[in-house]
mmJSON file of the N, C-alpha and C atoms, coordinates in Angstrom:
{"data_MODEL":{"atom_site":{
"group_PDB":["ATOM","ATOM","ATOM","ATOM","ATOM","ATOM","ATOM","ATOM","ATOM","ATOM","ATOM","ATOM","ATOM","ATOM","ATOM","ATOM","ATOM","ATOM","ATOM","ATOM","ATOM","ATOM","ATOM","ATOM","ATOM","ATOM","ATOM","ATOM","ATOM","ATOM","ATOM","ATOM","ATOM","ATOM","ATOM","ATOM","ATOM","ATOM","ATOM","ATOM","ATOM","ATOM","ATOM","ATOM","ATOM","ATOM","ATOM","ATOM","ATOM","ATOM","ATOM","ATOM","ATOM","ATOM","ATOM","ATOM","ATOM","ATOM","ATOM","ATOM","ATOM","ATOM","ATOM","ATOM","ATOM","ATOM","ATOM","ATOM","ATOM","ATOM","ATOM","ATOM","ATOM","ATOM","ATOM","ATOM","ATOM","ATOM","ATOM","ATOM","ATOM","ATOM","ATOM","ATOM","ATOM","ATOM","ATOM","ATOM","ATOM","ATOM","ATOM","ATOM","ATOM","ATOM","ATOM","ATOM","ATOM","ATOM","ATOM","ATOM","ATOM","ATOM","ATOM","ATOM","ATOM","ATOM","ATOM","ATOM","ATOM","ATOM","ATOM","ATOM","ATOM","ATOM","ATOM","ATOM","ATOM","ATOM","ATOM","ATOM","ATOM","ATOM","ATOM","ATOM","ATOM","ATOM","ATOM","ATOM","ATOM","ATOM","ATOM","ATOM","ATOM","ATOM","ATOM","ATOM","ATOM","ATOM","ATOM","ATOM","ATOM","ATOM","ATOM","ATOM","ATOM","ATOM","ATOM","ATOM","ATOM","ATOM","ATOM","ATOM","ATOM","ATOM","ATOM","ATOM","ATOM","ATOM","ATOM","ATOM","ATOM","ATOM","ATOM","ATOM","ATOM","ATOM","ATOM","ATOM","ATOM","ATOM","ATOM","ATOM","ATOM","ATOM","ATOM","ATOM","ATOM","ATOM","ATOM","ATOM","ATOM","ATOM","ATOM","ATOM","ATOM","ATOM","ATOM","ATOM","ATOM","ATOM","ATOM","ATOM","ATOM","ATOM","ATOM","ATOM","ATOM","ATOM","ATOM","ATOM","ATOM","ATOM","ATOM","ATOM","ATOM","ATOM","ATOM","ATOM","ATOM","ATOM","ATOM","ATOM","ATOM","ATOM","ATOM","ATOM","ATOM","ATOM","ATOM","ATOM","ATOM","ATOM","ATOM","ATOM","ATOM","ATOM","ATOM","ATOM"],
"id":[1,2,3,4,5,6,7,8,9,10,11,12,13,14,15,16,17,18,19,20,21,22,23,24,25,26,27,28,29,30,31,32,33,34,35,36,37,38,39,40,41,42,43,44,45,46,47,48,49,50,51,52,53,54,55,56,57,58,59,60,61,62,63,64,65,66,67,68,69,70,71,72,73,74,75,76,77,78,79,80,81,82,83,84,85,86,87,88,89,90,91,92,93,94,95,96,97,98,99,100,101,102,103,104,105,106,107,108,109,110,111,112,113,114,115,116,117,118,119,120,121,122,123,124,125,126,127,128,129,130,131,132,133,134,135,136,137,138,139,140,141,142,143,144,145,146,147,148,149,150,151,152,153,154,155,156,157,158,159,160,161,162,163,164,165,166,167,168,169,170,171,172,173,174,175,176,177,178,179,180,181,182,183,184,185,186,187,188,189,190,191,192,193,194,195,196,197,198,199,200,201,202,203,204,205,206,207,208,209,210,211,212,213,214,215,216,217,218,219,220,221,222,223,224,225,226,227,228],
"type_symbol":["N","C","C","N","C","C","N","C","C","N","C","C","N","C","C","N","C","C","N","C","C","N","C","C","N","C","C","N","C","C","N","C","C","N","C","C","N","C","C","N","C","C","N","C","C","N","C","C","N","C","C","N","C","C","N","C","C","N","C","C","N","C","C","N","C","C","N","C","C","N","C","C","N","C","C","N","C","C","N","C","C","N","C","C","N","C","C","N","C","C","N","C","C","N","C","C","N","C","C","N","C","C","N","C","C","N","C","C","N","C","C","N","C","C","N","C","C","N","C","C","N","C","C","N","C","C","N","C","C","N","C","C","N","C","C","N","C","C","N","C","C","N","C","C","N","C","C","N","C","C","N","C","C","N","C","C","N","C","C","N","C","C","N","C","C","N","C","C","N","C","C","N","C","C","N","C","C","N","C","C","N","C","C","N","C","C","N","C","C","N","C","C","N","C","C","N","C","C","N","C","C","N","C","C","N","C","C","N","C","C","N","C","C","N","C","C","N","C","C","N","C","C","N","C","C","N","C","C"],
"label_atom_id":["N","CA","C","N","CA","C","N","CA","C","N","CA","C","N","CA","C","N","CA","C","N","CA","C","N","CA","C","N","CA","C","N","CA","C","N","CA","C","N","CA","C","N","CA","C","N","CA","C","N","CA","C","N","CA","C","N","CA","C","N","CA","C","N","CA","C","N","CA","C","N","CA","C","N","CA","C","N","CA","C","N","CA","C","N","CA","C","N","CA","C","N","CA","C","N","CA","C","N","CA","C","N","CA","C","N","CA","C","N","CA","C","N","CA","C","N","CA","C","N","CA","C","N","CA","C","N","CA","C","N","CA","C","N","CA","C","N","CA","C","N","CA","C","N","CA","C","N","CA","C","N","CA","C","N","CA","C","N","CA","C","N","CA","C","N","CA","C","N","CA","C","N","CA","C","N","CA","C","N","CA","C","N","CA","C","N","CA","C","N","CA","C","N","CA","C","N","CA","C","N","CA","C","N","CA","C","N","CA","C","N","CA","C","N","CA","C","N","CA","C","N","CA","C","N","CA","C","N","CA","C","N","CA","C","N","CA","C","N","CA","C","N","CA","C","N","CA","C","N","CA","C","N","CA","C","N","CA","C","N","CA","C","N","CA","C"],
"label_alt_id":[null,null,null,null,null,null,null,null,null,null,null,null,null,null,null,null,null,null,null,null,null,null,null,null,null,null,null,null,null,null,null,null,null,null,null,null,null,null,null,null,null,null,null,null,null,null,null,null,null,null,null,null,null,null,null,null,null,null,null,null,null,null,null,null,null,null,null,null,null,null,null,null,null,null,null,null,null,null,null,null,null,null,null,null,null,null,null,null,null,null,null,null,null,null,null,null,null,null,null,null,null,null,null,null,null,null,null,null,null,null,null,null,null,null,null,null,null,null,null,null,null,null,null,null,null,null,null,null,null,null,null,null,null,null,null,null,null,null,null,null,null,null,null,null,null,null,null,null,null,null,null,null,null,null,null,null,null,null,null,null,null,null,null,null,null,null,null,null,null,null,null,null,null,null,null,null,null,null,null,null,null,null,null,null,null,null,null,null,null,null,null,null,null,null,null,null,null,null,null,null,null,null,null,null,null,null,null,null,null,null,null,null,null,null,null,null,null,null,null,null,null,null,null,null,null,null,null,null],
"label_comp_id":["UNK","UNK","UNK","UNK","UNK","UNK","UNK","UNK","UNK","UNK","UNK","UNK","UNK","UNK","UNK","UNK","UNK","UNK","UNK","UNK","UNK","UNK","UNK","UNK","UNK","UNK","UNK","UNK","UNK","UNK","UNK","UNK","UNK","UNK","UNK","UNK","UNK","UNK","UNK","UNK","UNK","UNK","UNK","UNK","UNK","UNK","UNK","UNK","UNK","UNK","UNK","UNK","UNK","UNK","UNK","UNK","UNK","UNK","UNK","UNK","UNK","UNK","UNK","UNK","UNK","UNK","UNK","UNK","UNK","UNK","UNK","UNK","UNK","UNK","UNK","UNK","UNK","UNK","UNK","UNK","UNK","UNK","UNK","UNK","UNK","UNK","UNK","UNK","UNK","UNK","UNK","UNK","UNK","UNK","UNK","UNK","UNK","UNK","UNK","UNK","UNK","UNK","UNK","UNK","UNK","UNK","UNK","UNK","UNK","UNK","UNK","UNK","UNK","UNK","UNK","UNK","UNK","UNK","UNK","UNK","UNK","UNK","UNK","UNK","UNK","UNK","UNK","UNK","UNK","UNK","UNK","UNK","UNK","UNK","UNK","UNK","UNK","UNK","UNK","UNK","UNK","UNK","UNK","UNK","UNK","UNK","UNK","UNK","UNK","UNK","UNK","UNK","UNK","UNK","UNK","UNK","UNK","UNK","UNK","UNK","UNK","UNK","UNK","UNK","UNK","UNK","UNK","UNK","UNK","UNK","UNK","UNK","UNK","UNK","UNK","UNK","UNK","UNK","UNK","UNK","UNK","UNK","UNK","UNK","UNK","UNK","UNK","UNK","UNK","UNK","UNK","UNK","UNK","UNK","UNK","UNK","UNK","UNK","UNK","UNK","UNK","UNK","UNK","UNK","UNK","UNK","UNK","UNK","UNK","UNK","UNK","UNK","UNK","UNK","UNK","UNK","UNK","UNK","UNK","UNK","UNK","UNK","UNK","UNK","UNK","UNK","UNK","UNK"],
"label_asym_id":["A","A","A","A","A","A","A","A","A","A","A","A","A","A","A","A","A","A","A","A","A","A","A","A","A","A","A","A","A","A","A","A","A","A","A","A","A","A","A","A","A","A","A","A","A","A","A","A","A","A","A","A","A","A","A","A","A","A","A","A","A","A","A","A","A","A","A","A","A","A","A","A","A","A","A","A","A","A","A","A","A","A","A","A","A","A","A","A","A","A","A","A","A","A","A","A","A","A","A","A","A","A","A","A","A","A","A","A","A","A","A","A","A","A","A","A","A","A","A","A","A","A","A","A","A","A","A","A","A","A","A","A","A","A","A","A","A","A","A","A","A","A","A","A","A","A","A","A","A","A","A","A","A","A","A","A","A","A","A","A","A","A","A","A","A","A","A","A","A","A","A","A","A","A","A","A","A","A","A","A","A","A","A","A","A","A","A","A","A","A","A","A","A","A","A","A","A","A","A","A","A","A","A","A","A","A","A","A","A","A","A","A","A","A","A","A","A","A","A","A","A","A","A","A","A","A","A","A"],
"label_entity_id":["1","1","1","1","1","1","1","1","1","1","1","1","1","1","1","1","1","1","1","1","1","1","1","1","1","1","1","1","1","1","1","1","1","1","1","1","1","1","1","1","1","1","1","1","1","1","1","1","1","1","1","1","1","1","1","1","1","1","1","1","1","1","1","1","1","1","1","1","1","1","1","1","1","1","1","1","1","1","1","1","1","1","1","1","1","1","1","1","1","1","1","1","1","1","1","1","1","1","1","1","1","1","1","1","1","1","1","1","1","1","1","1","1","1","1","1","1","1","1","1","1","1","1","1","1","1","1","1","1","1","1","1","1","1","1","1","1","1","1","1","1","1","1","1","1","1","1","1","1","1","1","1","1","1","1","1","1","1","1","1","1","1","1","1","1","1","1","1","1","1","1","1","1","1","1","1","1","1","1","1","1","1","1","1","1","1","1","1","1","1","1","1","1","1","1","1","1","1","1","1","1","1","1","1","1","1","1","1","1","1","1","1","1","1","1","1","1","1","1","1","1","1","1","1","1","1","1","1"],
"label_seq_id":[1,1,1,2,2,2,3,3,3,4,4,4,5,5,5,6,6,6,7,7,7,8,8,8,9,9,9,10,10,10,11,11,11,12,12,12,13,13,13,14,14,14,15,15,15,16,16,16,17,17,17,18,18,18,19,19,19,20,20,20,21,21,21,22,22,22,23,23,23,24,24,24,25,25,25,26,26,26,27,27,27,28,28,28,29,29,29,30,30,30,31,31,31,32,32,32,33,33,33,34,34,34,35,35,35,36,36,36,37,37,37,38,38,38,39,39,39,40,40,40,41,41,41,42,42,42,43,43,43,44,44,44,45,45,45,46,46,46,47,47,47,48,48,48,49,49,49,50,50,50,51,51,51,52,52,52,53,53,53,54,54,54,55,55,55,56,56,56,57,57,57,58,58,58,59,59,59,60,60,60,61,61,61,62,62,62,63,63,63,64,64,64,65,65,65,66,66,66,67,67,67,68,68,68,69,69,69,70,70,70,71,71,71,72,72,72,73,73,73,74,74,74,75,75,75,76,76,76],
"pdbx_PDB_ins_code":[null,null,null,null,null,null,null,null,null,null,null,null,null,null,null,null,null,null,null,null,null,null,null,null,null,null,null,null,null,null,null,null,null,null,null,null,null,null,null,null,null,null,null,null,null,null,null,null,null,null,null,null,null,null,null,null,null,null,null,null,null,null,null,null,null,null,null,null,null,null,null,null,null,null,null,null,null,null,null,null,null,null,null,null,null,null,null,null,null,null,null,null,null,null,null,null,null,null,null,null,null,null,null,null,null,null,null,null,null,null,null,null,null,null,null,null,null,null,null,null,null,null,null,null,null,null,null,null,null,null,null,null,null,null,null,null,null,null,null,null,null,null,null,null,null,null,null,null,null,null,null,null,null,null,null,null,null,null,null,null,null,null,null,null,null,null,null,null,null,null,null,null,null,null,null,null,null,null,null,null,null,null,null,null,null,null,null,null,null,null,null,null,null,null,null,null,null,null,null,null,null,null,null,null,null,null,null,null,null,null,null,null,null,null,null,null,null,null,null,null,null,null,null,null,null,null,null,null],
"Cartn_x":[18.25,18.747,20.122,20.398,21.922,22.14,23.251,24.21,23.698,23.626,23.283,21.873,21.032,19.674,19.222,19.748,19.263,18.619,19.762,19.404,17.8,17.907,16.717,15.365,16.02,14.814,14.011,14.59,14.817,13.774,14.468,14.049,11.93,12.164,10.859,9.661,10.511,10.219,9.909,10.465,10.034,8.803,8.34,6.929,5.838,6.163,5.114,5.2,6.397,6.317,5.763,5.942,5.782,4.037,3.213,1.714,1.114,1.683,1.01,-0.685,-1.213,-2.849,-3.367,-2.711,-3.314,-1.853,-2.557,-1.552,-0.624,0.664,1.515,2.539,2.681,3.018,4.369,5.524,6.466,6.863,7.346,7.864,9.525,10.041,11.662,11.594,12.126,12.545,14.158,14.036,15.702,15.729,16.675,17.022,18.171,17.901,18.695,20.17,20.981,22.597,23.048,22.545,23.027,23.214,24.12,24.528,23.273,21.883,21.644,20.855,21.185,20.846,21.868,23.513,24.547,24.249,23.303,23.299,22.834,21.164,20.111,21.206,22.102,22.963,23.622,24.632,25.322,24.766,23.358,21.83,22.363,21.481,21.312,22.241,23.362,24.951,25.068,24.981,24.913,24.063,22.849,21.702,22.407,22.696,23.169,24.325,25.03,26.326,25.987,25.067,24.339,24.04,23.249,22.976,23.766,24.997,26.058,27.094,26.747,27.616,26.661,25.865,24.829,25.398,25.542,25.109,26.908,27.73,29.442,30.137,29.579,30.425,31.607,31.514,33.105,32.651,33.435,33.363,33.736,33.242,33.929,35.092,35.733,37.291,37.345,38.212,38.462,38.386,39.005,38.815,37.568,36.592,35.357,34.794,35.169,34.423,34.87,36.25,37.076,36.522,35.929,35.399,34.105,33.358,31.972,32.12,33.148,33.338,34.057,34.459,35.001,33.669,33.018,31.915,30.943,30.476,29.565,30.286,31.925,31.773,32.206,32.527,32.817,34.272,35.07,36.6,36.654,37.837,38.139,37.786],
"Cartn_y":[264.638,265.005,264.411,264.136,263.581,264.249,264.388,265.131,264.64,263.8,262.758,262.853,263.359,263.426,262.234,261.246,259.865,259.3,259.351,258.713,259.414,260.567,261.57,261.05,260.89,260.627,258.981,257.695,256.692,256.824,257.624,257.972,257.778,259.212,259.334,258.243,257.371,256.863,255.6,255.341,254.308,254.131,255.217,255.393,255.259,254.989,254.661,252.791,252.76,250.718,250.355,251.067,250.871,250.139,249.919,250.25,250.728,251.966,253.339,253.144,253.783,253.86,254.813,256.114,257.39,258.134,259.728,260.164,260.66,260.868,261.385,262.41,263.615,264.785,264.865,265.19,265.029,266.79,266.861,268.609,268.626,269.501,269.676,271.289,271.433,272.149,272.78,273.774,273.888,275.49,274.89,276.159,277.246,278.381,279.32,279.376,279.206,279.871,278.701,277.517,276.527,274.576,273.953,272.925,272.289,272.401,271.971,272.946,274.096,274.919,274.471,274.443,273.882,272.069,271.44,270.345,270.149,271.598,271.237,272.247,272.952,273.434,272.581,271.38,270.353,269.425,268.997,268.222,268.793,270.359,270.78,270.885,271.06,270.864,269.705,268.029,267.165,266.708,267.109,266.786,267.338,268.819,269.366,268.175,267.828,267.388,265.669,264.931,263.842,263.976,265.288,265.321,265.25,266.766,266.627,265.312,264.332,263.157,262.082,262.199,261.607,261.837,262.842,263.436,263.453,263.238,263.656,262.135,261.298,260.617,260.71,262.138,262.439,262.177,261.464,261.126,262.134,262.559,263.594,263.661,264.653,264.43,264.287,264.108,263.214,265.232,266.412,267.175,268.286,267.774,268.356,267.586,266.772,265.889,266.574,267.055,267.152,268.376,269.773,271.053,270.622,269.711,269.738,269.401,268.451,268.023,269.632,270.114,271.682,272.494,272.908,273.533,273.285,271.838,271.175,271.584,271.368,271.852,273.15,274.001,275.399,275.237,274.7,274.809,275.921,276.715,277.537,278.705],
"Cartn_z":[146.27,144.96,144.732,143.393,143.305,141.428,141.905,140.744,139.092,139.22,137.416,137.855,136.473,136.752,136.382,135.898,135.767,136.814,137.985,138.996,139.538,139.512,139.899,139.377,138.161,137.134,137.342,137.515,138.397,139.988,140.52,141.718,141.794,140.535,140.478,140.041,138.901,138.017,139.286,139.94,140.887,141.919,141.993,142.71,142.064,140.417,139.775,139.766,139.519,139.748,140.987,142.086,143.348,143.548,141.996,142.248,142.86,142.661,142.85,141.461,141.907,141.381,140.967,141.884,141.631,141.342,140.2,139.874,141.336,140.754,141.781,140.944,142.149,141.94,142.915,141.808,142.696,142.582,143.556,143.718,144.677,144.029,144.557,145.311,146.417,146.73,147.196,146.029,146.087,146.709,148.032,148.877,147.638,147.416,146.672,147.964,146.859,147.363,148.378,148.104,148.301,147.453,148.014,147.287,146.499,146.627,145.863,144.876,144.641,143.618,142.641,142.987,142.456,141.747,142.611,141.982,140.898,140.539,139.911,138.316,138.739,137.811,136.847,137.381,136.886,136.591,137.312,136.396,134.856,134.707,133.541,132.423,133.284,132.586,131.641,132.57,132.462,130.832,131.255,130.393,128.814,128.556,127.935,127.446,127.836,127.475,127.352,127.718,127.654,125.795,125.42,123.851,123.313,123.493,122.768,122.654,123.792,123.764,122.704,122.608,121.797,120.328,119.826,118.767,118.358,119.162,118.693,118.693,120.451,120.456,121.254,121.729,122.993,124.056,124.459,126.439,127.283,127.996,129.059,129.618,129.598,129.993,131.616,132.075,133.494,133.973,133.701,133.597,134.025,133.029,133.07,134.221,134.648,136.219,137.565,137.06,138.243,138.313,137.351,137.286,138.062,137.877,138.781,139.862,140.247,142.053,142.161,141.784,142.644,142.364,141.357,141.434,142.836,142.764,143.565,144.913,145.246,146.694,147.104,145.467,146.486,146.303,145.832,145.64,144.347,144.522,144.178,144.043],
"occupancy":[1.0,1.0,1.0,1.0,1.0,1.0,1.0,1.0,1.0,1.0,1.0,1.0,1.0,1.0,1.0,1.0,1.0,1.0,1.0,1.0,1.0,1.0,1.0,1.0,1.0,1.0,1.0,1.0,1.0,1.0,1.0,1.0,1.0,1.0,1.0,1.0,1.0,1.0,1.0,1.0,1.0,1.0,1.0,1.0,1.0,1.0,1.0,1.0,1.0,1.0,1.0,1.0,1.0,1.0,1.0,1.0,1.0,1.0,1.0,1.0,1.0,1.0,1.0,1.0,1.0,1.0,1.0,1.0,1.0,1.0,1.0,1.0,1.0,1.0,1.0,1.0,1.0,1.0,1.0,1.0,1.0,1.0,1.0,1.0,1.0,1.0,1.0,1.0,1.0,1.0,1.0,1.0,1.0,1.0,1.0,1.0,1.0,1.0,1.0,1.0,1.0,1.0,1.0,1.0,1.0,1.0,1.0,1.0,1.0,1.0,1.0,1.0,1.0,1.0,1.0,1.0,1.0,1.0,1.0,1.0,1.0,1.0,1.0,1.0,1.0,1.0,1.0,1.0,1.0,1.0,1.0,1.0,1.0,1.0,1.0,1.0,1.0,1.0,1.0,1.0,1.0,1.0,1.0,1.0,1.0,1.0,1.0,1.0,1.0,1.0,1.0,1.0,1.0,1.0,1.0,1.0,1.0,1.0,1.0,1.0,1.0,1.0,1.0,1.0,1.0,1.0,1.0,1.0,1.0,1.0,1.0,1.0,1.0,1.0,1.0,1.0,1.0,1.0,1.0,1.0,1.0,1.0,1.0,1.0,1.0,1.0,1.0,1.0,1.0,1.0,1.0,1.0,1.0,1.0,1.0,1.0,1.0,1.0,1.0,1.0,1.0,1.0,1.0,1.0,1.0,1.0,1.0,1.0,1.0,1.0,1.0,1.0,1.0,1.0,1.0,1.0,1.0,1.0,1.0,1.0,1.0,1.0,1.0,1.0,1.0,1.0,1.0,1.0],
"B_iso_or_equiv":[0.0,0.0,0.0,0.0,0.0,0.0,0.0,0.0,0.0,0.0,0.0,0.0,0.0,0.0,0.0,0.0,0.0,0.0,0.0,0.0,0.0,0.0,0.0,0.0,0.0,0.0,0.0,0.0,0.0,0.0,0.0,0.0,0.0,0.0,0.0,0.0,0.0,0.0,0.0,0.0,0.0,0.0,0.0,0.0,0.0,0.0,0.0,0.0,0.0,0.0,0.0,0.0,0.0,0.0,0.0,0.0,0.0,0.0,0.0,0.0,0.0,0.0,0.0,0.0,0.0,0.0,0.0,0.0,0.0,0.0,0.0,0.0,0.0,0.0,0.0,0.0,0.0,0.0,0.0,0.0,0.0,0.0,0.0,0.0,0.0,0.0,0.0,0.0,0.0,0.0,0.0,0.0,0.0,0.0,0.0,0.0,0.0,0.0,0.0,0.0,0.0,0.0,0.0,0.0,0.0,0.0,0.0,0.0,0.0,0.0,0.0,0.0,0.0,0.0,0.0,0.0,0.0,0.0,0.0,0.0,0.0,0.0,0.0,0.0,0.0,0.0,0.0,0.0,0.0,0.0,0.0,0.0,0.0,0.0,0.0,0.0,0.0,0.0,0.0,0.0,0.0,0.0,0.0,0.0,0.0,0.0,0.0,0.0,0.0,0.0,0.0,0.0,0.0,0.0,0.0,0.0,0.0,0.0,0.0,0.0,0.0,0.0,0.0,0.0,0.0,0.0,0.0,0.0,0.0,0.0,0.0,0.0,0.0,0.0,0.0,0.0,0.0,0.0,0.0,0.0,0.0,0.0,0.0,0.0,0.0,0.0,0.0,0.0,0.0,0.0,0.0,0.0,0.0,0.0,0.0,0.0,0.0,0.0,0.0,0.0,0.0,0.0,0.0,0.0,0.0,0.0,0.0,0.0,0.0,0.0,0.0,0.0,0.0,0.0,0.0,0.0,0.0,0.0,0.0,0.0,0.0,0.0,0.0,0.0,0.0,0.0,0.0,0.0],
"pdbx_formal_charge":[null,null,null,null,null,null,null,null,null,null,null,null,null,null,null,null,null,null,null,null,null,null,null,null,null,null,null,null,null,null,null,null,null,null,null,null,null,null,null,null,null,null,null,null,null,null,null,null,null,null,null,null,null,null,null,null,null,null,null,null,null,null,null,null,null,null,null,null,null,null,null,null,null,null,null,null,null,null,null,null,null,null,null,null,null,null,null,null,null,null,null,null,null,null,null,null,null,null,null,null,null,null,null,null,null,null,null,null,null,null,null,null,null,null,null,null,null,null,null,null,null,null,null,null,null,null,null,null,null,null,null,null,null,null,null,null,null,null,null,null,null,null,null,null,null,null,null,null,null,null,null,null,null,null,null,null,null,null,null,null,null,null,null,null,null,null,null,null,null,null,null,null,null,null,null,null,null,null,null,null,null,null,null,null,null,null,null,null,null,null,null,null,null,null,null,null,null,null,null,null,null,null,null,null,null,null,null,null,null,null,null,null,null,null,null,null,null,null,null,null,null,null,null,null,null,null,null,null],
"auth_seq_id":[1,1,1,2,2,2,3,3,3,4,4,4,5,5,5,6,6,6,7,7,7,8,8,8,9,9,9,10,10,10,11,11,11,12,12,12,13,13,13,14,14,14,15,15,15,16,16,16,17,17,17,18,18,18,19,19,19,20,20,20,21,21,21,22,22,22,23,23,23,24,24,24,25,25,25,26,26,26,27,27,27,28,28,28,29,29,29,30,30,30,31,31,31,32,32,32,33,33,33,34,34,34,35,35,35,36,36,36,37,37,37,38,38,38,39,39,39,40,40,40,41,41,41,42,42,42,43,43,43,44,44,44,45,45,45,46,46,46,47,47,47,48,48,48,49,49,49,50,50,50,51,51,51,52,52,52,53,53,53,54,54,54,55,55,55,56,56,56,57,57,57,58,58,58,59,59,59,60,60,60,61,61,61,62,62,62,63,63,63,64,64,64,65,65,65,66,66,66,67,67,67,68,68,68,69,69,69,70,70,70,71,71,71,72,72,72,73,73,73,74,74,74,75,75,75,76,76,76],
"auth_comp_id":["UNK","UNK","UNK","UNK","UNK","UNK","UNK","UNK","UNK","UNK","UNK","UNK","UNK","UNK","UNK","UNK","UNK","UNK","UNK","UNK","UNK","UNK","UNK","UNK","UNK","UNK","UNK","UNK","UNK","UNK","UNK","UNK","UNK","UNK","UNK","UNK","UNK","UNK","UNK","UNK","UNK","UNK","UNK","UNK","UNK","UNK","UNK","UNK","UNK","UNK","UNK","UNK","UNK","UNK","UNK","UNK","UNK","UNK","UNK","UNK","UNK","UNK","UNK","UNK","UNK","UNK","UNK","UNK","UNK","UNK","UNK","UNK","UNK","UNK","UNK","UNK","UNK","UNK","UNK","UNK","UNK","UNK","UNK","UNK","UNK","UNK","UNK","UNK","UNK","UNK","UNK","UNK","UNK","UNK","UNK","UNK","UNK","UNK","UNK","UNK","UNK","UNK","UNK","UNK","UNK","UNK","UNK","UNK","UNK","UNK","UNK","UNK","UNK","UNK","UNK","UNK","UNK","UNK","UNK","UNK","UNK","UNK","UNK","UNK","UNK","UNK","UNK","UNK","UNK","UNK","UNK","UNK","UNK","UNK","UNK","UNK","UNK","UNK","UNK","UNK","UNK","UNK","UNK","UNK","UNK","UNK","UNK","UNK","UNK","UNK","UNK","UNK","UNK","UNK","UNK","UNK","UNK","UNK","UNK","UNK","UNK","UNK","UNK","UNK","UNK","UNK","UNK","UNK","UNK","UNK","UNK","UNK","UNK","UNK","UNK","UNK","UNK","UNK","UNK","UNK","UNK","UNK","UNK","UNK","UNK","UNK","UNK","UNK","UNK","UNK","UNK","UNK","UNK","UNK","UNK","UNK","UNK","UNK","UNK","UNK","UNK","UNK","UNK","UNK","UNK","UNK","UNK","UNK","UNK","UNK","UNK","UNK","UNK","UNK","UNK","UNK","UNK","UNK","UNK","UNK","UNK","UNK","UNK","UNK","UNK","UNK","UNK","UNK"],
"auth_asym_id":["A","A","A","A","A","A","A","A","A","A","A","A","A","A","A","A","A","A","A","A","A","A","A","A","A","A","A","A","A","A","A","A","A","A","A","A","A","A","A","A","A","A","A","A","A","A","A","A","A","A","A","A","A","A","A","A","A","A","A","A","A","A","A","A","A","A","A","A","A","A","A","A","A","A","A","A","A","A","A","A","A","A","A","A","A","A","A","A","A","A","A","A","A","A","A","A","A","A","A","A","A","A","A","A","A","A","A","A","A","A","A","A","A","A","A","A","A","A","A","A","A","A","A","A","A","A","A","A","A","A","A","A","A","A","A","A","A","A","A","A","A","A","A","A","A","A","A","A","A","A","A","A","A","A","A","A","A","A","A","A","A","A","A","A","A","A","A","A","A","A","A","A","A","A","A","A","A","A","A","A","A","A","A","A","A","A","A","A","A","A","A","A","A","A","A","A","A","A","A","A","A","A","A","A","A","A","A","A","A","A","A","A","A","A","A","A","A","A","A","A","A","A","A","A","A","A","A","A"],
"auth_atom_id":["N","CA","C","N","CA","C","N","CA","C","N","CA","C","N","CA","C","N","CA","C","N","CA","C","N","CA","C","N","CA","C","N","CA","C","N","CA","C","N","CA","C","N","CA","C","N","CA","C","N","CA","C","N","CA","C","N","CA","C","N","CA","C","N","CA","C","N","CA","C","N","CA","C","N","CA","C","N","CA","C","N","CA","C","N","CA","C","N","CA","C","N","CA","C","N","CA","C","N","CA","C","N","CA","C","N","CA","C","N","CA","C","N","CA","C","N","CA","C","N","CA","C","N","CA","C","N","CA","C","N","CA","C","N","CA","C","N","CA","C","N","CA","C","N","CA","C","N","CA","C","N","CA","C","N","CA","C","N","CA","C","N","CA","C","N","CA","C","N","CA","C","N","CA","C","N","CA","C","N","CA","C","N","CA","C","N","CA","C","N","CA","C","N","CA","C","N","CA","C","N","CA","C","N","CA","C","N","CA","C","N","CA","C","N","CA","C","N","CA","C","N","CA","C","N","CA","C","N","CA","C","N","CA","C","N","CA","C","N","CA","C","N","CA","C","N","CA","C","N","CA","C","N","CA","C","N","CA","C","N","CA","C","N","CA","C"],
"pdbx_PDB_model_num":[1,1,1,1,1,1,1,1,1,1,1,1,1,1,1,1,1,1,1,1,1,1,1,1,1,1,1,1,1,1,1,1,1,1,1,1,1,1,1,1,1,1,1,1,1,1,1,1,1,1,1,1,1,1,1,1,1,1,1,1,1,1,1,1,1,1,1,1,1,1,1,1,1,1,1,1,1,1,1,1,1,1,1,1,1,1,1,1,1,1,1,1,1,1,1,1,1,1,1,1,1,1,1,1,1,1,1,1,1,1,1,1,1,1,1,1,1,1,1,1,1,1,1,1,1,1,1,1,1,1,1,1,1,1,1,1,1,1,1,1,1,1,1,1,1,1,1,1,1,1,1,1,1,1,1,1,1,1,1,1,1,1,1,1,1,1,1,1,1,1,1,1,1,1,1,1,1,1,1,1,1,1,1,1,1,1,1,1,1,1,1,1,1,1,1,1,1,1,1,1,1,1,1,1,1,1,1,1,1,1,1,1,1,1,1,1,1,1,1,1,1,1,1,1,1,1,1,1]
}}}
């Protein structure tokens, strides 16, 4: 798993170029009360704020990055 669901999304999206033939079923398992419950959080964050950047035009403040690297490791 990685923080930007792009890449995630990519990830998946590559086992189909791979000529692959038959469908494929991808499944995540996210351990509760750990880093990557936090990841699949700032995914959704992300996504959320991906529209609103769509739709406004504001770039993320250096700020709101620096709030997810402390979220993601547990600072503060």
């Amino acid at each position: 798993m990685w923080w930007s669901p792009a890449v995630d999304h990519q990830a998946i999206d590559r086992v189909h170029r791979l000529g692959q033939q038959k469908q494929v079923t991808v499944v995540k398992f996210i351990v509760k009360n750990s880093i990557d419950e936090k990841i699949v959080e700032i995914q959704k964050k992300k996504i959320l704020q991906t529209k609103t950047l769509l739709e406004s035009g504001k770039e993320k403040s250096r700020e709101e990055k620096r709030s997810d690297l402390e979220y993601l490791l547990g600072v503060k």
